[in-house]
PASEMAR-919639 format. One record per residue: residue in three letters; residue number from 1; x, y, z of N, C-alpha, C, CB in turn. Coordinates in steps of 0.1 Angstrom, whole numbers. Atoms other than C-alpha are relative to their C-alpha. Glycine has a CB too. Layout:
BEGIN
ATOM / ALA / NUM / X / Y / Z / X / Y / Z / X / Y / Z / X / Y / Z
...
This chain:
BEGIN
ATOM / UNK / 1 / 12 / 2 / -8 / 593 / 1612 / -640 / -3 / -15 / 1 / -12 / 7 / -6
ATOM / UNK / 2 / 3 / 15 / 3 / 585 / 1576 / -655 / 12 / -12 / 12 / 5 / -2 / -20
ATOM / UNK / 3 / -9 / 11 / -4 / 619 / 1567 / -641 / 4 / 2 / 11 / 11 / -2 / -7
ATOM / UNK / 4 / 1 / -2 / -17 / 619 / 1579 / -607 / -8 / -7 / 6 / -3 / 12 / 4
ATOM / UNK / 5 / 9 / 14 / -6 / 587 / 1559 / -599 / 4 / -11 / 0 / -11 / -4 / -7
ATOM / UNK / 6 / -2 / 19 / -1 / 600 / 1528 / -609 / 5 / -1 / 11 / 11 / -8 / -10
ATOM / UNK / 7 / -10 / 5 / -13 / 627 / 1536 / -583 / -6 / -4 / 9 / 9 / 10 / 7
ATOM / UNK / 8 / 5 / 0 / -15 / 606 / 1546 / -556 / -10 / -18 / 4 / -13 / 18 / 1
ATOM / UNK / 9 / 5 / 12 / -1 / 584 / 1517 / -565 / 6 / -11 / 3 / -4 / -2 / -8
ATOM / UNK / 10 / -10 / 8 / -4 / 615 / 1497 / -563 / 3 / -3 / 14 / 9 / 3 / -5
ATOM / UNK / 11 / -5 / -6 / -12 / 626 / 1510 / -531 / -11 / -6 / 11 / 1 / 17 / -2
ATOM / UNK / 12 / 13 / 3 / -4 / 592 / 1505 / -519 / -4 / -22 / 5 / -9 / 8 / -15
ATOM / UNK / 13 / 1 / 12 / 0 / 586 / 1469 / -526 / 7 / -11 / 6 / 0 / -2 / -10
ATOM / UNK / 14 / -9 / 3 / -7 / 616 / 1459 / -510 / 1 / -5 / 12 / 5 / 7 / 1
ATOM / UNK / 15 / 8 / 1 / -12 / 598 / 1459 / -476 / -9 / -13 / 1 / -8 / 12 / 1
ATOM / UNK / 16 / 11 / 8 / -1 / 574 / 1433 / -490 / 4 / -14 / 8 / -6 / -3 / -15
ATOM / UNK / 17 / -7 / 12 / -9 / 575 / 1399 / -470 / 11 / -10 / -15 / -16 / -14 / 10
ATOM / UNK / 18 / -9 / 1 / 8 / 604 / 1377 / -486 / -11 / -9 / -11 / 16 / -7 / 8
ATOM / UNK / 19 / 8 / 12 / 11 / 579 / 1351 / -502 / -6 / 8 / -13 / -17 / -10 / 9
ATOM / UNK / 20 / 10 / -10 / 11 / 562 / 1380 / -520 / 8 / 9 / -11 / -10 / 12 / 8
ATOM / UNK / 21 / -8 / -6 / 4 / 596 / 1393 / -531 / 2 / -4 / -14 / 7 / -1 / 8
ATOM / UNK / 22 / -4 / 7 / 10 / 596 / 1369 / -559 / -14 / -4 / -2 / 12 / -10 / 1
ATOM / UNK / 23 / 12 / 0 / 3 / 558 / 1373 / -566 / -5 / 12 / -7 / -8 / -4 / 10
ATOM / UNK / 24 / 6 / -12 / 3 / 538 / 1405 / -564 / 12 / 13 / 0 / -12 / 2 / 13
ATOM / UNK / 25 / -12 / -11 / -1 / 571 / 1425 / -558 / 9 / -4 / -10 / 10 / 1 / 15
ATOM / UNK / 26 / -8 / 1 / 11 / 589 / 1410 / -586 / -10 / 4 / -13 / 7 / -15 / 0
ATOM / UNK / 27 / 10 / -2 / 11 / 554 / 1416 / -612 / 4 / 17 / 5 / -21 / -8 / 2
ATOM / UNK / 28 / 4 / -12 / 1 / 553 / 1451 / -600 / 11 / 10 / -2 / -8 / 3 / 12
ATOM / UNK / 29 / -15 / -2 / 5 / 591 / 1460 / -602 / -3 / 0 / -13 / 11 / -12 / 5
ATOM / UNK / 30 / -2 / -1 / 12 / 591 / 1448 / -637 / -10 / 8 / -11 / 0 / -12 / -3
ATOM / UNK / 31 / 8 / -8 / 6 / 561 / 1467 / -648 / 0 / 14 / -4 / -9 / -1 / 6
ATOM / UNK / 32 / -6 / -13 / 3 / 574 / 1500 / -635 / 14 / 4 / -7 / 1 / 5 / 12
ATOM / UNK / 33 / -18 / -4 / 2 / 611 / 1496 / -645 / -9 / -2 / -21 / 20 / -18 / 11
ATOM / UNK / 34 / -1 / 3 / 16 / 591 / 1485 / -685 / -2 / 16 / -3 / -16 / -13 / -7
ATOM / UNK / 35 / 5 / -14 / 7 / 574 / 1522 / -687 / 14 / 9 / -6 / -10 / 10 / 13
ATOM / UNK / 36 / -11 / -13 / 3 / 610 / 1544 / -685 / 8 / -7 / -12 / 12 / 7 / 15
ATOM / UNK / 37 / -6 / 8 / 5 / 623 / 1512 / -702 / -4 / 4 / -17 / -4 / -14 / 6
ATOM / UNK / 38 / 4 / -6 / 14 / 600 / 1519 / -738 / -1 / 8 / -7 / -6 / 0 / -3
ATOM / UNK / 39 / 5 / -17 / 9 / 595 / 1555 / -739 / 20 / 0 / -4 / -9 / 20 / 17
ATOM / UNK / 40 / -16 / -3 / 0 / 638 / 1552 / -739 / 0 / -6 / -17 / 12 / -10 / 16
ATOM / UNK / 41 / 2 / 4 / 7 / 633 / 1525 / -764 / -5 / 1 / -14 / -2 / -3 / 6
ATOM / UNK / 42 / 15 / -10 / 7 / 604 / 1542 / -782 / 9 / 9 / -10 / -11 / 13 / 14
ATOM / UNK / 43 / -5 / -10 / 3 / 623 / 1575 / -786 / 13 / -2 / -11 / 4 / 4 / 13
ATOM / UNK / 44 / -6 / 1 / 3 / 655 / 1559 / -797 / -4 / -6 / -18 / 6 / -6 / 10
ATOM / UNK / 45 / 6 / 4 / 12 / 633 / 1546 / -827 / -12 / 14 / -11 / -9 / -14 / 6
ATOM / UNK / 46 / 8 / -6 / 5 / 616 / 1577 / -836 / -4 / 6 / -8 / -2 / 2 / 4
ATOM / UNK / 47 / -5 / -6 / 16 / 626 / 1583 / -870 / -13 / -8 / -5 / 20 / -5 / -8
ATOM / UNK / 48 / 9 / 6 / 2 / 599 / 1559 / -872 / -12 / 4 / 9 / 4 / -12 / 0
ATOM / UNK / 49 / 9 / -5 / -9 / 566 / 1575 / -863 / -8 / -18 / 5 / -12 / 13 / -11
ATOM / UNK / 50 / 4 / 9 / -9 / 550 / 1540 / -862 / 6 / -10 / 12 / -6 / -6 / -8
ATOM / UNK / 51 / -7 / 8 / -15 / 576 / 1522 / -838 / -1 / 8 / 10 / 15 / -4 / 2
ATOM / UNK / 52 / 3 / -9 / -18 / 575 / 1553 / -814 / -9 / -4 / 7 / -5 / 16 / 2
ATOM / UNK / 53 / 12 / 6 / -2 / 541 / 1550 / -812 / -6 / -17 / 7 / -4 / 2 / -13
ATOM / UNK / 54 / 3 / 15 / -7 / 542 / 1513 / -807 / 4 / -3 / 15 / 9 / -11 / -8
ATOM / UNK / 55 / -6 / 2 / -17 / 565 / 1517 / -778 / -8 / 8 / 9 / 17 / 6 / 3
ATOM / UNK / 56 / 7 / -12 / -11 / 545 / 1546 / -761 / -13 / -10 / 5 / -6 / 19 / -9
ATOM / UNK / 57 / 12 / 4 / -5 / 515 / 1522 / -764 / 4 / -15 / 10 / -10 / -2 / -13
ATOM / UNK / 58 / -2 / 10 / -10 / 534 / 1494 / -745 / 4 / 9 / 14 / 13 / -10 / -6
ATOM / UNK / 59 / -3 / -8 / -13 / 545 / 1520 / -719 / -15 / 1 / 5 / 10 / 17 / -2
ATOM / UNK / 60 / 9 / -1 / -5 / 511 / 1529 / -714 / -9 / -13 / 5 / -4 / 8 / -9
ATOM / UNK / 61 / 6 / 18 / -6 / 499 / 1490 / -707 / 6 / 3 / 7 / 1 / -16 / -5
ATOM / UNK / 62 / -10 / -1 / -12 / 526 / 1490 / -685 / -3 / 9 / 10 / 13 / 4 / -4
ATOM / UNK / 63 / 5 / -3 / -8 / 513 / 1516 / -666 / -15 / -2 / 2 / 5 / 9 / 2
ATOM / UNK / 64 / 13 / 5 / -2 / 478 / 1502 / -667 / 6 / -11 / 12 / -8 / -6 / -15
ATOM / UNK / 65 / -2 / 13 / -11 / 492 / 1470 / -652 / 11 / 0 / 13 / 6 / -14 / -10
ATOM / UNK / 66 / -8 / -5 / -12 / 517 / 1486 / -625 / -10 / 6 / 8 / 13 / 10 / -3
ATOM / UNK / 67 / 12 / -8 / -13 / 481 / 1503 / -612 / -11 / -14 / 4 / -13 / 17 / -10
ATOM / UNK / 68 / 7 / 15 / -5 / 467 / 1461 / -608 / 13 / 1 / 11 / -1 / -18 / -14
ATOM / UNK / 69 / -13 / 7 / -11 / 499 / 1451 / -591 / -4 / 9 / 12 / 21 / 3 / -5
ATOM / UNK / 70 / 0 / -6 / -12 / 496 / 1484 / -568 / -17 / -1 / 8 / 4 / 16 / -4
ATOM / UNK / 71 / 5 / 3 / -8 / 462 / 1478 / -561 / -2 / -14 / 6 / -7 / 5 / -1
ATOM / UNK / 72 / 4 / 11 / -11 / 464 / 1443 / -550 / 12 / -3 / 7 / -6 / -13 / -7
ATOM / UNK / 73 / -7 / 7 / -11 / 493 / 1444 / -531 / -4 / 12 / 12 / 17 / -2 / -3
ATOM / UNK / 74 / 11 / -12 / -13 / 471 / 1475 / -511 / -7 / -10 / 2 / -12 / 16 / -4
ATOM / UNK / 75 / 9 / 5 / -1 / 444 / 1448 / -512 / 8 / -13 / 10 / -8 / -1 / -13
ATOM / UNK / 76 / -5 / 11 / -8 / 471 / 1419 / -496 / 7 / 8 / 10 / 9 / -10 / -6
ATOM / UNK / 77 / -6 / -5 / -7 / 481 / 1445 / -474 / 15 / 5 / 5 / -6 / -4 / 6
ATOM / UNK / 78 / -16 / -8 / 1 / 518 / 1456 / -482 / -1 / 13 / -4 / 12 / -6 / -12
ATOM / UNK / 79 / 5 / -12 / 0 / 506 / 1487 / -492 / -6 / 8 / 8 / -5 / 0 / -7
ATOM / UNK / 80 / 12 / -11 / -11 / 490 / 1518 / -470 / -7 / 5 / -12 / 8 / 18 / 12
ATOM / UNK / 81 / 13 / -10 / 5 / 457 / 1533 / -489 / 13 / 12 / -7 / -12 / 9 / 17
ATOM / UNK / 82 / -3 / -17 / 5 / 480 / 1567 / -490 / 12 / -4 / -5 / 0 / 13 / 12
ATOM / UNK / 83 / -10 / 4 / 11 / 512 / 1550 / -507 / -10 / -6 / -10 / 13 / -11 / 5
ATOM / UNK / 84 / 4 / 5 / 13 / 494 / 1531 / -532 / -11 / 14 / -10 / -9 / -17 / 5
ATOM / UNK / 85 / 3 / -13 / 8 / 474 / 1563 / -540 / 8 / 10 / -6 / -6 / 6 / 7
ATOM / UNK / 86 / -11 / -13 / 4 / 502 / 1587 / -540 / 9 / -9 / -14 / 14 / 5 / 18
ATOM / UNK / 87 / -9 / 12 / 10 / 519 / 1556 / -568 / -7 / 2 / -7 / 2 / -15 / 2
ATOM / UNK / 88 / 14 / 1 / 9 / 486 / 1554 / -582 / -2 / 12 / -11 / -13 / 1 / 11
ATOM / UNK / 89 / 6 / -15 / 3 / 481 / 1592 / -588 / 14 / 4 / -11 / -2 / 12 / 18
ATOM / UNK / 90 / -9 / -2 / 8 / 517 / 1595 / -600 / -1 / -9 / -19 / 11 / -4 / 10
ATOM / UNK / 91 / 3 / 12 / 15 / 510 / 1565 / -628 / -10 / 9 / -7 / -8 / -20 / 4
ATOM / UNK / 92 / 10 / -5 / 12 / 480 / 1584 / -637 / 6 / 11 / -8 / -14 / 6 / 5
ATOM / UNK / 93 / -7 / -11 / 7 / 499 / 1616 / -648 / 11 / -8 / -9 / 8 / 13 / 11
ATOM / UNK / 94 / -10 / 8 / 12 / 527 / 1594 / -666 / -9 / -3 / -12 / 8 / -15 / 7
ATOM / UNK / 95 / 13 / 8 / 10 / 494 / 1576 / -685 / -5 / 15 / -7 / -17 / -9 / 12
ATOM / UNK / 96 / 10 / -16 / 2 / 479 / 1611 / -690 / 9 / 4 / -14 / 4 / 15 / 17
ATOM / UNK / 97 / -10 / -7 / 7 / 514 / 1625 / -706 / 5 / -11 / -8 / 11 / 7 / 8
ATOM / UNK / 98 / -8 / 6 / 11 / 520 / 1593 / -729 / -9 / 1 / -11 / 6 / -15 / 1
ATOM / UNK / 99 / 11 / 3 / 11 / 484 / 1592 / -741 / 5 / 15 / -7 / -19 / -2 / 6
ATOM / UNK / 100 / 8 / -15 / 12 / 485 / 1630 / -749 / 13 / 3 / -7 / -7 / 18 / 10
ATOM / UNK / 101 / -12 / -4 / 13 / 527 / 1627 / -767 / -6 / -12 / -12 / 21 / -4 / 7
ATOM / UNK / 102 / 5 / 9 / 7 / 508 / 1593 / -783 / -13 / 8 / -13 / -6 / -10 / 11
ATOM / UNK / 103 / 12 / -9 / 8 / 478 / 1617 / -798 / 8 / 12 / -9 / -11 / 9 / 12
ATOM / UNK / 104 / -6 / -7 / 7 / 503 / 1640 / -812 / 10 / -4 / -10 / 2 / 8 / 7
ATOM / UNK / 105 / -11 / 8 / 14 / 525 / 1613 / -832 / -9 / -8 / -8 / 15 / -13 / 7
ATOM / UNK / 106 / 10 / 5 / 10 / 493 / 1601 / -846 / -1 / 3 / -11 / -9 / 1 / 2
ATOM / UNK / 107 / 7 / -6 / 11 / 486 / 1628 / -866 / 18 / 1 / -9 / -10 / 18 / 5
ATOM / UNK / 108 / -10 / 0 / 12 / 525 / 1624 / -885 / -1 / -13 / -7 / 15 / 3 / 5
């Protein structure tokens, strides 16, 4: 799920003008490609409850700060309202599903 956004987000950003390609489209690229990047990361560590944990809570920034990037490149107008929502809405369910695998490696 995590790692299909990035794509589309990838895919997406691609369009931006070229100056922005290596600004707001290169911040917002690296933000989405970090989330599938830690939980992979994360996971591969998770003999260790507290490193999982550590990684899940960097995935979860990560999608905090991939929902700045999306809305201010809606706000500089590379974005439509109904892509950066439909991006938006997807990040929130990714956020949703790390906090609530994050709440359940707490308690080991």
């Amino acid at each position: 799920m995590s790692y299909s956004l990035a794509l589309d987000i990838s895919k997406r950003t691609r369009s931006f003008p070229p100056f922005e390609q290596f600004e707001i489209g290169r911040q917002i690229r690296k933000a989405a490609r970090s989330i599938p990047a830690n939980i992979v990361e994360g996971w591969a560590k998770r003999s260790s409850a507290a490193e999982f944990k550590r990684f899940l809570m960097i995935a979860i920034g990560s999608c905090e700060e991939c929902k700045l990037w999306l809305e201010m490149s809606r706000d500089e107008g590379y974005l439509t309202l109904e892509c950066c929502k439909e991006f938006q809405d997807r990040m929130n369910r990714i956020g949703a599903m790390l906090k609530n695998l994050w709440r359940q490696w707490r308690s080991i």
